[in-house]
PAROFI-467710 format. One record per residue (C-alpha): z, x, y; residue in one letter; residue number from 1. Coordinates in steps of 0.25 Angstrom, whole numbers, plus 5000, padded with zeros to 4 digits. Layout:
<zz:Z | xx:X | yy:Y | res:A | n:NUM>
...
// end
This chain:
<zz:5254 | xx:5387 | yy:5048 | res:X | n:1>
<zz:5262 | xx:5396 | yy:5057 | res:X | n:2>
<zz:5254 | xx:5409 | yy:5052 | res:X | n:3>
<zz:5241 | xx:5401 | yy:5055 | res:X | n:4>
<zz:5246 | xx:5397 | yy:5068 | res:X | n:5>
<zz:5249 | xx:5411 | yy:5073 | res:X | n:6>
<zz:5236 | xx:5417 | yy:5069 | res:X | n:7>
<zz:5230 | xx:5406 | yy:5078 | res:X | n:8>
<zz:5239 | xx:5410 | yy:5088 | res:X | n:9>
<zz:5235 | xx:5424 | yy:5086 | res:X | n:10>
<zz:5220 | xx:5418 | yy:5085 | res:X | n:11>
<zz:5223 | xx:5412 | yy:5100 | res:X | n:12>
<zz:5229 | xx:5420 | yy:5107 | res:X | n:13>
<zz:5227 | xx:5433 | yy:5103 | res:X | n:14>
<zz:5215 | xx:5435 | yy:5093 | res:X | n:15>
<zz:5204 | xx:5426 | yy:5103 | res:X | n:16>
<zz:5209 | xx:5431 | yy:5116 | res:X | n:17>
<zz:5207 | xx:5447 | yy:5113 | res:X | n:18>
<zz:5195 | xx:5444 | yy:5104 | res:X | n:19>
<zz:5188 | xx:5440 | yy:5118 | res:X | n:20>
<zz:5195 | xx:5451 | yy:5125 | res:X | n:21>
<zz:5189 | xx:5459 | yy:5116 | res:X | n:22>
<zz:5176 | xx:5456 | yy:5117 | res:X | n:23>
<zz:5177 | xx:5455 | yy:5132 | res:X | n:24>
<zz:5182 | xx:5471 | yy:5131 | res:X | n:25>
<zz:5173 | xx:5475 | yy:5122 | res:X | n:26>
<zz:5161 | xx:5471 | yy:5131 | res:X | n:27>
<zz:5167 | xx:5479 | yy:5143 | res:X | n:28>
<zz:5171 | xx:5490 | yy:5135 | res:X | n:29>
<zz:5156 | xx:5493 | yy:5129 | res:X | n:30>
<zz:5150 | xx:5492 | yy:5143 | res:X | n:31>
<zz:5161 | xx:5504 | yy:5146 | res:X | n:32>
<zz:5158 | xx:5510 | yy:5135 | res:X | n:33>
<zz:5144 | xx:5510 | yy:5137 | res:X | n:34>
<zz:5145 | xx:5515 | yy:5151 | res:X | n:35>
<zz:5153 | xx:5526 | yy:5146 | res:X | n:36>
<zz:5144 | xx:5528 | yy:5135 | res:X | n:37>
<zz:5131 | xx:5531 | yy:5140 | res:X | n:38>
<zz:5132 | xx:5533 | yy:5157 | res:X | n:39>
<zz:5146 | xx:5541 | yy:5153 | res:X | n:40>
<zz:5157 | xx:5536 | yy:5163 | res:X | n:41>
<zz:5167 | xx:5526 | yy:5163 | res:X | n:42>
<zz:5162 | xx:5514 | yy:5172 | res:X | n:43>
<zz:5174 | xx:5508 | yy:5178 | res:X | n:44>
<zz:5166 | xx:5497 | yy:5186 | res:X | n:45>
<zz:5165 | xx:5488 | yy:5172 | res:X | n:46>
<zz:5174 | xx:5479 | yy:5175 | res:X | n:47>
<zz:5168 | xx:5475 | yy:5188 | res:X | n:48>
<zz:5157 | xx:5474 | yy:5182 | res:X | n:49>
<zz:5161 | xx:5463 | yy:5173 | res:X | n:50>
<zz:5167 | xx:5456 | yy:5182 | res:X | n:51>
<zz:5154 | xx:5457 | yy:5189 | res:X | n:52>
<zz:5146 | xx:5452 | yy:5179 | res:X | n:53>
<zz:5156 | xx:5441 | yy:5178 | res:X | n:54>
<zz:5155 | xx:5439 | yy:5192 | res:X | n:55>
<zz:5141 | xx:5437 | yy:5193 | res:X | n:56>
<zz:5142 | xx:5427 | yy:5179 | res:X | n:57>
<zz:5151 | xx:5418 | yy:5187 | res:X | n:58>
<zz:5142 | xx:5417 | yy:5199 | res:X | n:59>
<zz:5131 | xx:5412 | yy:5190 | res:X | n:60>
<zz:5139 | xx:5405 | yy:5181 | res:X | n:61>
<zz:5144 | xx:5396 | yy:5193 | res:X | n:62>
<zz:5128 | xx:5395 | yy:5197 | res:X | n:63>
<zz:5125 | xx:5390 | yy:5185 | res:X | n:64>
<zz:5137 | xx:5380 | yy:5182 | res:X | n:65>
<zz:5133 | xx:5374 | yy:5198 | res:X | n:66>
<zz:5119 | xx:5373 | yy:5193 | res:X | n:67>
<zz:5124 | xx:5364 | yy:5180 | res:X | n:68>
<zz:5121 | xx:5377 | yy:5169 | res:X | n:69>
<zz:5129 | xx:5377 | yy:5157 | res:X | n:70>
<zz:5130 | xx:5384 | yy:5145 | res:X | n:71>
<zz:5137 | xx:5371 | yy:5136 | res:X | n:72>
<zz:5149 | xx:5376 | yy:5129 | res:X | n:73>
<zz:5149 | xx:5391 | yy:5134 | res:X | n:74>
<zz:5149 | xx:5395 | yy:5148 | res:X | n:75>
<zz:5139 | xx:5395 | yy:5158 | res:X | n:76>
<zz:5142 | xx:5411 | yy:5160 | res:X | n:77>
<zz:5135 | xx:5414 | yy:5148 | res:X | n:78>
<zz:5122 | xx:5407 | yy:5157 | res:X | n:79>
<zz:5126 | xx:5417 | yy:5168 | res:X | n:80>
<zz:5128 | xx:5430 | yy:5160 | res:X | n:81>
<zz:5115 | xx:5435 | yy:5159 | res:X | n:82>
<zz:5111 | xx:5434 | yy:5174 | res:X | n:83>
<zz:5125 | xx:5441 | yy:5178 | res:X | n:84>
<zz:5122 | xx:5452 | yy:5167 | res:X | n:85>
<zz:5108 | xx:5455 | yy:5175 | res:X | n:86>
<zz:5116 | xx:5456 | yy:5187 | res:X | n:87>
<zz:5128 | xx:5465 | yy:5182 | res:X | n:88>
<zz:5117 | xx:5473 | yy:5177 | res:X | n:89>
<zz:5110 | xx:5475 | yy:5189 | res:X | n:90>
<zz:5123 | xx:5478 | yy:5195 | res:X | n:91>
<zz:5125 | xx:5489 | yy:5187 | res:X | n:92>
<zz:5112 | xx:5495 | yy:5186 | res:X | n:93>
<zz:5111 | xx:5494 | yy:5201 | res:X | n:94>
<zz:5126 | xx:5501 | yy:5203 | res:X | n:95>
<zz:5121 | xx:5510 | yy:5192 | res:X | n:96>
<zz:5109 | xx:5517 | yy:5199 | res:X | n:97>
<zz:5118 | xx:5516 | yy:5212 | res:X | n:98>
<zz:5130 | xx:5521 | yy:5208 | res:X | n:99>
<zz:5129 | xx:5529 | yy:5194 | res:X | n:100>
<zz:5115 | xx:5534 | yy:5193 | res:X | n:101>
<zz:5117 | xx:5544 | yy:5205 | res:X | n:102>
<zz:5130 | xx:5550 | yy:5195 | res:X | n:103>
<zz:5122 | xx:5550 | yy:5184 | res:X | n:104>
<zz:5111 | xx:5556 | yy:5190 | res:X | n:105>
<zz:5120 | xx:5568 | yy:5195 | res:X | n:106>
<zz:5128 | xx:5569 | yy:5182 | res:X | n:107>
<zz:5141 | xx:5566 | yy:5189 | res:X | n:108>
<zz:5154 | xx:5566 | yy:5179 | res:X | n:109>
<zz:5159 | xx:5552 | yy:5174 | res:X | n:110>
<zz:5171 | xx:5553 | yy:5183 | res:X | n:111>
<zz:5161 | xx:5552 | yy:5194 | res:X | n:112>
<zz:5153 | xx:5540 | yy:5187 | res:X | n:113>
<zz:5169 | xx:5533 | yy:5185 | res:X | n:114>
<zz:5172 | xx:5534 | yy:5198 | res:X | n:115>
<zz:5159 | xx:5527 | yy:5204 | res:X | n:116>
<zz:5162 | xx:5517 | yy:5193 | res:X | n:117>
<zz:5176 | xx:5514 | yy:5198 | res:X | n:118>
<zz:5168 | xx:5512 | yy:5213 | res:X | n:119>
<zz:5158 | xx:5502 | yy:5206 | res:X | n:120>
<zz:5170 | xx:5496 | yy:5199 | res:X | n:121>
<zz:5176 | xx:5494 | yy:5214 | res:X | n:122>
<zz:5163 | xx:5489 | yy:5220 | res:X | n:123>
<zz:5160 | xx:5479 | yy:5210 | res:X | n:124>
<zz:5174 | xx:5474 | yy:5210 | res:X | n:125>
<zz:5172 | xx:5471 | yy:5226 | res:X | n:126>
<zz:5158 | xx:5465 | yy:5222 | res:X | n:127>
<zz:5164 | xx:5455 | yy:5211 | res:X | n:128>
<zz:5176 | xx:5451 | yy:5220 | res:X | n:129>
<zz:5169 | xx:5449 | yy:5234 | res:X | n:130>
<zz:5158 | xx:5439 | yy:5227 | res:X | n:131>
<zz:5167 | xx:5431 | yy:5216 | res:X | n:132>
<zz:5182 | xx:5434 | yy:5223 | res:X | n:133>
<zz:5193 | xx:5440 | yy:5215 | res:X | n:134>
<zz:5199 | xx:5427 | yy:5209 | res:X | n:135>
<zz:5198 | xx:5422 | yy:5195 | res:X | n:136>
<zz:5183 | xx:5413 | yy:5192 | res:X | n:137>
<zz:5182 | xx:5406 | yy:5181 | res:X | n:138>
<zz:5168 | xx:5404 | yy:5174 | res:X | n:139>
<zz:5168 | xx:5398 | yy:5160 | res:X | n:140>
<zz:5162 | xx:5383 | yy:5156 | res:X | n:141>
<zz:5159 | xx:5377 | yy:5143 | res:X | n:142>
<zz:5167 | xx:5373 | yy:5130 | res:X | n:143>
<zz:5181 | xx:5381 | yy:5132 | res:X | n:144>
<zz:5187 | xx:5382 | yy:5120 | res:X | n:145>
<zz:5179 | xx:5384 | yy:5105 | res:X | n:146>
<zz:5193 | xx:5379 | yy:5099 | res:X | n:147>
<zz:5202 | xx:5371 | yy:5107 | res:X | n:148>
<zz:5217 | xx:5374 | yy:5106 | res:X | n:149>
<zz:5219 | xx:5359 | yy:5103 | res:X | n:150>
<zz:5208 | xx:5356 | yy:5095 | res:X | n:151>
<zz:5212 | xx:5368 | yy:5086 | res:X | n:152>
<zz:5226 | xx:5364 | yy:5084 | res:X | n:153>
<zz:5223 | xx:5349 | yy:5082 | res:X | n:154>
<zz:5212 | xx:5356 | yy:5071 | res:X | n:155>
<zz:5221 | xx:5365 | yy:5064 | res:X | n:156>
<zz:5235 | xx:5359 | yy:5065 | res:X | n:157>
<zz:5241 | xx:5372 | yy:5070 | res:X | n:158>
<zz:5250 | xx:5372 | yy:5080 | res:X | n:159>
<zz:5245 | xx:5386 | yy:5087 | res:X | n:160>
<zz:5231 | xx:5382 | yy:5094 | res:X | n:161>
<zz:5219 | xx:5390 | yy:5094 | res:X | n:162>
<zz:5211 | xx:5391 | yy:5107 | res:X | n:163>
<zz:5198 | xx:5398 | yy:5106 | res:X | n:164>
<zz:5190 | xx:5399 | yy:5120 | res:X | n:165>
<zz:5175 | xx:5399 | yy:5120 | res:X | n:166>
<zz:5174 | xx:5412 | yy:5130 | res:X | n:167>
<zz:5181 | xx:5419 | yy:5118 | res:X | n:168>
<zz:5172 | xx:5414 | yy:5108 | res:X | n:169>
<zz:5160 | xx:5415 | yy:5118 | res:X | n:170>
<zz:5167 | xx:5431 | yy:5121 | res:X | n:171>
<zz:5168 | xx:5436 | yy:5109 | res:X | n:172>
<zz:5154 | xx:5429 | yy:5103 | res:X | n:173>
<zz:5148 | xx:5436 | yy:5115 | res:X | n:174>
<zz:5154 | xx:5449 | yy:5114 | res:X | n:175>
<zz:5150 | xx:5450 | yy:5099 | res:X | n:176>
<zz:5135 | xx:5448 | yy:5102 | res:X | n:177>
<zz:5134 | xx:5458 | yy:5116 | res:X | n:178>
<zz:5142 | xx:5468 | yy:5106 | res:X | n:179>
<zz:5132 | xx:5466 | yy:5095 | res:X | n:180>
<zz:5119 | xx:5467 | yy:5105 | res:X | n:181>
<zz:5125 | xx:5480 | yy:5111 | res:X | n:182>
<zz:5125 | xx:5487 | yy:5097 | res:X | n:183>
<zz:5114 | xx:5481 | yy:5094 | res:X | n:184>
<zz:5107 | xx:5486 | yy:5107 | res:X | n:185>
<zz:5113 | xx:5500 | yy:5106 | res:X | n:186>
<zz:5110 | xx:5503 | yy:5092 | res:X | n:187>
<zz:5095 | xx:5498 | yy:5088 | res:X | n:188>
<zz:5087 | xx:5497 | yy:5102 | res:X | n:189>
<zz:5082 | xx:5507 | yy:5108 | res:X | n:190>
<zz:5089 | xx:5508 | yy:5120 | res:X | n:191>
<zz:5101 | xx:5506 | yy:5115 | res:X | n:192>
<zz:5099 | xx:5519 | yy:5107 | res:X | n:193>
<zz:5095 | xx:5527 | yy:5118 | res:X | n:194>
<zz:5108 | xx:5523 | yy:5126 | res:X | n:195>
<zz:5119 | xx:5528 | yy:5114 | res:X | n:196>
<zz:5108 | xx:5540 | yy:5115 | res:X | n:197>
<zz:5110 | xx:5542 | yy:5129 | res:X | n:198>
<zz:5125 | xx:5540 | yy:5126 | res:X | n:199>
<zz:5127 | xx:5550 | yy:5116 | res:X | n:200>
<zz:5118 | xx:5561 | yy:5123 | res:X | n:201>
<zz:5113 | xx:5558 | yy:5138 | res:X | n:202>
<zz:5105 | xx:5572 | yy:5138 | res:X | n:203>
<zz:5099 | xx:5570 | yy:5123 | res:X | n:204>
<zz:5094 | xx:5555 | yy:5127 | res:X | n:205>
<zz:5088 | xx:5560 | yy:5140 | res:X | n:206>
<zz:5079 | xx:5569 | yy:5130 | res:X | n:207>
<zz:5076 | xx:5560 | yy:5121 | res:X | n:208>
<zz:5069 | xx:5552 | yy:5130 | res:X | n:209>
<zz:5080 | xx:5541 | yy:5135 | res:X | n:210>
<zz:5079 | xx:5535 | yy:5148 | res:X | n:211>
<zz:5094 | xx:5536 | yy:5154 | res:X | n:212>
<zz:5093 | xx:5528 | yy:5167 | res:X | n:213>
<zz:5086 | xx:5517 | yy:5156 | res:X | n:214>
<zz:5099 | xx:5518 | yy:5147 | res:X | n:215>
<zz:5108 | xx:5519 | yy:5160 | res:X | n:216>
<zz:5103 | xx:5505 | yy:5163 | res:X | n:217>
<zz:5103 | xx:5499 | yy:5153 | res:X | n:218>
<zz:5118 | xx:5503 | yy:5149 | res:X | n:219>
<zz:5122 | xx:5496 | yy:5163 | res:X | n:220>
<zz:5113 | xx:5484 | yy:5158 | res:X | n:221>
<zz:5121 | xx:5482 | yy:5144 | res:X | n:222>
<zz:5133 | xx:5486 | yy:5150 | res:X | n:223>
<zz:5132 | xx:5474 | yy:5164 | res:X | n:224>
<zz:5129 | xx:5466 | yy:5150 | res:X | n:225>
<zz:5142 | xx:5470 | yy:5143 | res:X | n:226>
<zz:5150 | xx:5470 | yy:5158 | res:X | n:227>
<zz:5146 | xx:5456 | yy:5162 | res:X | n:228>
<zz:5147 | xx:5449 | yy:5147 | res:X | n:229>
<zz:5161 | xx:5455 | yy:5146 | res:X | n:230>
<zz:5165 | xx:5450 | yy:5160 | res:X | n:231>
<zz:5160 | xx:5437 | yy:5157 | res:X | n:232>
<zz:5166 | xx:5434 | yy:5144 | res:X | n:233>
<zz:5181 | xx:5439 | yy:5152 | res:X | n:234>
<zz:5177 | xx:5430 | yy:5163 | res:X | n:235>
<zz:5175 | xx:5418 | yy:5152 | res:X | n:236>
<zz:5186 | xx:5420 | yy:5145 | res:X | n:237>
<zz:5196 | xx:5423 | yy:5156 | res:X | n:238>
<zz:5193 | xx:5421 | yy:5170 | res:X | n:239>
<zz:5183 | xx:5430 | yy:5179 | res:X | n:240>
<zz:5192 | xx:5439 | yy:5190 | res:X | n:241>
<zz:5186 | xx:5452 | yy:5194 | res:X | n:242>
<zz:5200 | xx:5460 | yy:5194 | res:X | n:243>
<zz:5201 | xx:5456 | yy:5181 | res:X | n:244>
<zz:5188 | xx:5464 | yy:5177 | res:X | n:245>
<zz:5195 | xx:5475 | yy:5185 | res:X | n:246>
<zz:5206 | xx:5475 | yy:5175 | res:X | n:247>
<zz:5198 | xx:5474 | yy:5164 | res:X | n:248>
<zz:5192 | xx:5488 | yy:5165 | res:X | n:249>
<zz:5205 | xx:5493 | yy:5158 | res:X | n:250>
<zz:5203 | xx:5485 | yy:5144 | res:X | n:251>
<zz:5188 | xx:5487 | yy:5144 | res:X | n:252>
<zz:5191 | xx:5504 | yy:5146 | res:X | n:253>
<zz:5200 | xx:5503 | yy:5136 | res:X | n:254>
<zz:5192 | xx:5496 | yy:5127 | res:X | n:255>
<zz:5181 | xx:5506 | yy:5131 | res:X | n:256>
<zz:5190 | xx:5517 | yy:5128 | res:X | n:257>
<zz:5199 | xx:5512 | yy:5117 | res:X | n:258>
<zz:5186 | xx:5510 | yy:5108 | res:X | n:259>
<zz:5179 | xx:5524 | yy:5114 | res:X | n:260>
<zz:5171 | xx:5525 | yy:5126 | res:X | n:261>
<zz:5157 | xx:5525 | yy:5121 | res:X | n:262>
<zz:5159 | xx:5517 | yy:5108 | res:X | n:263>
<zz:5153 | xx:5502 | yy:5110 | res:X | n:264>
<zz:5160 | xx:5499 | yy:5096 | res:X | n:265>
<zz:5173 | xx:5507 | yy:5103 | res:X | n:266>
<zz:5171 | xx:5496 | yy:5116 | res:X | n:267>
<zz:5172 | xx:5486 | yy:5107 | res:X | n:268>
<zz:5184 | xx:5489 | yy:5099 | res:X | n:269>
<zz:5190 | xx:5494 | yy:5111 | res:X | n:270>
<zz:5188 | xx:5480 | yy:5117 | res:X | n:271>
<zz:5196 | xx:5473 | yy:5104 | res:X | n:272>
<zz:5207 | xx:5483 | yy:5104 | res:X | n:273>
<zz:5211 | xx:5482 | yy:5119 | res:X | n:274>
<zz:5209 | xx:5466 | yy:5119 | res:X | n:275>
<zz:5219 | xx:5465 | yy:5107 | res:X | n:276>
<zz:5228 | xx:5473 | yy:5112 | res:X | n:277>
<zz:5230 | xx:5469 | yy:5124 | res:X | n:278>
<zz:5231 | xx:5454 | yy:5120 | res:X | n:279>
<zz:5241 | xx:5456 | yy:5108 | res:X | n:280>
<zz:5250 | xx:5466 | yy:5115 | res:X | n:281>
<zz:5251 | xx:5454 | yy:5128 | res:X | n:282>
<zz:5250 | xx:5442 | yy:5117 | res:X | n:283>
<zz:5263 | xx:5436 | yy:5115 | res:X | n:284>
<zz:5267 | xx:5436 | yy:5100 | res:X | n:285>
<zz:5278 | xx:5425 | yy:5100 | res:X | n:286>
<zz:5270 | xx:5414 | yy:5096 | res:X | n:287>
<zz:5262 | xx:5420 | yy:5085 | res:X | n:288>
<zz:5276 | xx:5427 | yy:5080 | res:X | n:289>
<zz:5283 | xx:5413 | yy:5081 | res:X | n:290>
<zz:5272 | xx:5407 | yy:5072 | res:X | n:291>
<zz:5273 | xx:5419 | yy:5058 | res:X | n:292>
<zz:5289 | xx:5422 | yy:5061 | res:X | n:293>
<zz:5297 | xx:5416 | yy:5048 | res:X | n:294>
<zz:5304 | xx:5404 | yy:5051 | res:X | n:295>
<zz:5307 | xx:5398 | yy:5067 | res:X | n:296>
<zz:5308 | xx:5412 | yy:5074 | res:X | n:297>
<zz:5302 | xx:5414 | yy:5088 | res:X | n:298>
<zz:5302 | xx:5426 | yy:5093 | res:X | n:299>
<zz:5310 | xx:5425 | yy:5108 | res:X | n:300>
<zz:5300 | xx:5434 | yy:5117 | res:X | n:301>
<zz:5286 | xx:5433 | yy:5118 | res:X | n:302>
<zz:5283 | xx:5445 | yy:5108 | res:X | n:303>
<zz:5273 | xx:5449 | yy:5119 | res:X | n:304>
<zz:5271 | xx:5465 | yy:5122 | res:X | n:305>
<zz:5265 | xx:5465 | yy:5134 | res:X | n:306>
<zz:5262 | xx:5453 | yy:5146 | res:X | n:307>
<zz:5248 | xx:5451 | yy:5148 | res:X | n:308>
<zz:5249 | xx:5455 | yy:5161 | res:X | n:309>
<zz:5248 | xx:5471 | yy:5155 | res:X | n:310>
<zz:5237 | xx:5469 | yy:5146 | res:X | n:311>
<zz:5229 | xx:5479 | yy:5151 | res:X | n:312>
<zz:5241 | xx:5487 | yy:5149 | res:X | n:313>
<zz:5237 | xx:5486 | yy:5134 | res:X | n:314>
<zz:5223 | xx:5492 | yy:5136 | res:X | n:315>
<zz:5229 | xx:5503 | yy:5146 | res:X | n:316>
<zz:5238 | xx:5508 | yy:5135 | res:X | n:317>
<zz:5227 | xx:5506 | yy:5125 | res:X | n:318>
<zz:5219 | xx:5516 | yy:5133 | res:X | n:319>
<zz:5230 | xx:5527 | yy:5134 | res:X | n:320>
<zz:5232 | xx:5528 | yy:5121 | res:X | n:321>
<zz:5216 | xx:5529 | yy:5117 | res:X | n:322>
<zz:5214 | xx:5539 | yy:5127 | res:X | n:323>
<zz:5227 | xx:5547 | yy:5125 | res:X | n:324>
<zz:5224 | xx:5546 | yy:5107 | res:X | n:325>
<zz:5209 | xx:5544 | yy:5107 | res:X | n:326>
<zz:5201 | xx:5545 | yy:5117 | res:X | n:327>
<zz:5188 | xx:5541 | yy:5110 | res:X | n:328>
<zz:5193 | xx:5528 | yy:5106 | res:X | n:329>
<zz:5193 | xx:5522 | yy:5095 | res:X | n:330>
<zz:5177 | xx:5524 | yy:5091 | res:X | n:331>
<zz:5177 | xx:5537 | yy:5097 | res:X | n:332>
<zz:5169 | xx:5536 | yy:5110 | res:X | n:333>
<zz:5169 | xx:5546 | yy:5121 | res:X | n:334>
<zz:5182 | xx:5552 | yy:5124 | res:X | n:335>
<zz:5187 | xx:5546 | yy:5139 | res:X | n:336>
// end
């Protein structure tokens, strides 16, 4: 029974939590990586736009919740997701033919395209702060747990409980079908061809016929998608703060950049690496430990390597390391 009990342990508190990290990872890296992929820079503004996509979810989550609008068991944001991803799009678009197009337009080199990004990144951070504050908001309603700690414990006689949230489940569900309807979208539609055309060769797809300011819009349309889904889910599953979407620029690069820049399938894996490692190098062992050691031994410390407090760390070094042994990642994407 100890053996069972610490694979539930592992279940809860490793196993679950960096799934749904994963995902939420995942989904910022592949809009990254399609940034990179087909307009060619880095766009270091990502973050602030998921947080405000998020943002603007909240809003009309509260709008709809005063009005009596609920989604049952899951959460009202789902209701609100569409409208917020029209708006990030239109955000994008807009900053898009403001911003970028003008750098495009006089082929300017992607250090020039990064920096503007990094001014966007600064406005949108004021933007999200002045209209929702800096402080933590919270959003989710509906059912909270798919299996109550207690419930489970009373079911399964174990002594280790097994909590399993319904923004995990609803995370990593959600995840699963956006990843599937971007390959799908990319690999039998028309224009999802003629934008890993454009990717692979800008001056060959302009001969061929493709429309570039078509595929430029409609990458910044997936991508508001992917930016204000992943947002979401984080808001959900944690707490909505716009510094911490600051923050998470880091773990999404690194996942970009970990999987290969370019690579959606890279984005992806990227995602999952980063999220394990930076739970089960912060996750304190003792207690799984404590459960498979032979007879009554407990091990004195907490068997953790790192605090939470420096899980970012994880992905930092996780970056070093891919950029100083493979810079291509691990699916061979464009080298950084």
């Amino acid at each position: 029974m100890d053996f069972v009990n610490a694979i539930v342990a592992l279940l809860n508190f490793v196993v679950i939590p960096a799934t749904a990290y994963g995902s939420q990872l995942a989904l910022g890296a592949l809009g990254v990586t399609m940034i990179y992929g087909i307009l060619r820079f880095s766009n270091f503004a990502h973050g602030d736009q998921m947080a405000f996509g998020t943002m603007v979810t909240i809003l009309i989550t509260y709008w709809f919740q005063s009005m009596g609008l609920h989604l049952w068991v899951l959460p009202t944001a789902l209701l609100a997701l569409p409208f917020a991803i029209a708006i990030t799009a239109a955000l994008m678009i807009g900053t898009d033919r403001v911003v970028y197009r003008y750098y495009r337009r006089v082929r300017a080199k992607p250090i020039v395209l990064v920096m503007a990004s990094i001014g966007v990144m600064f406005v949108m951070n004021g933007i999200v702060r002045l209209i929702v504050g800096p402080d933590d908001r919270s959003f989710t309603d509906g059912e909270r747990f798919i299996i109550n700690a207690r419930d489970f414990r009373e079911w399964s006689g174990l002594a280790e409980p097994l909590a399993f949230r319904t923004t995990q489940g609803l995370t990593i569900v959600t995840a699963l079908i956006v990843v599937i309807a971007l390959f799908w979208f990319l690999n039998r539609t028309r224009t999802g061809k003629s934008m890993r055309a454009y990717s692979d060769n800008e001056d060959l797809a302009l001969l061929s016929g493709i429309n570039p300011e078509r595929v430029v819009m409609i990458t910044w349309l997936i991508v508001a998608a992917l930016a204000t889904i992943a947002g979401v889910l984080y808001g959900l599953d944690k707490s909505f703060k716009p510094f911490t979407y600051f923050q998470l620029l880091l773990p999404i690069f690194a996942s970009a950049i970990v999987g290969g820049l370019g690579s959606p399938v890279g984005a992806i894996a990227g995602g999952f690496v980063i999220a394990f490692s930076e739970v089960t190098i912060t996750y304190a062992w003792k207690k799984v430990v404590a459960y498979v050691a032979p007879g009554d031994w407990v091990p004195d410390g907490l068997l953790q390597l790192l605090s939470t407090d420096y899980k970012f760390a994880v992905s930092f070094a996780i970056l070093v390391i891919v950029l100083l042994f493979k810079p291509t990642g691990l699916f061979k994407g464009k080298s950084v």
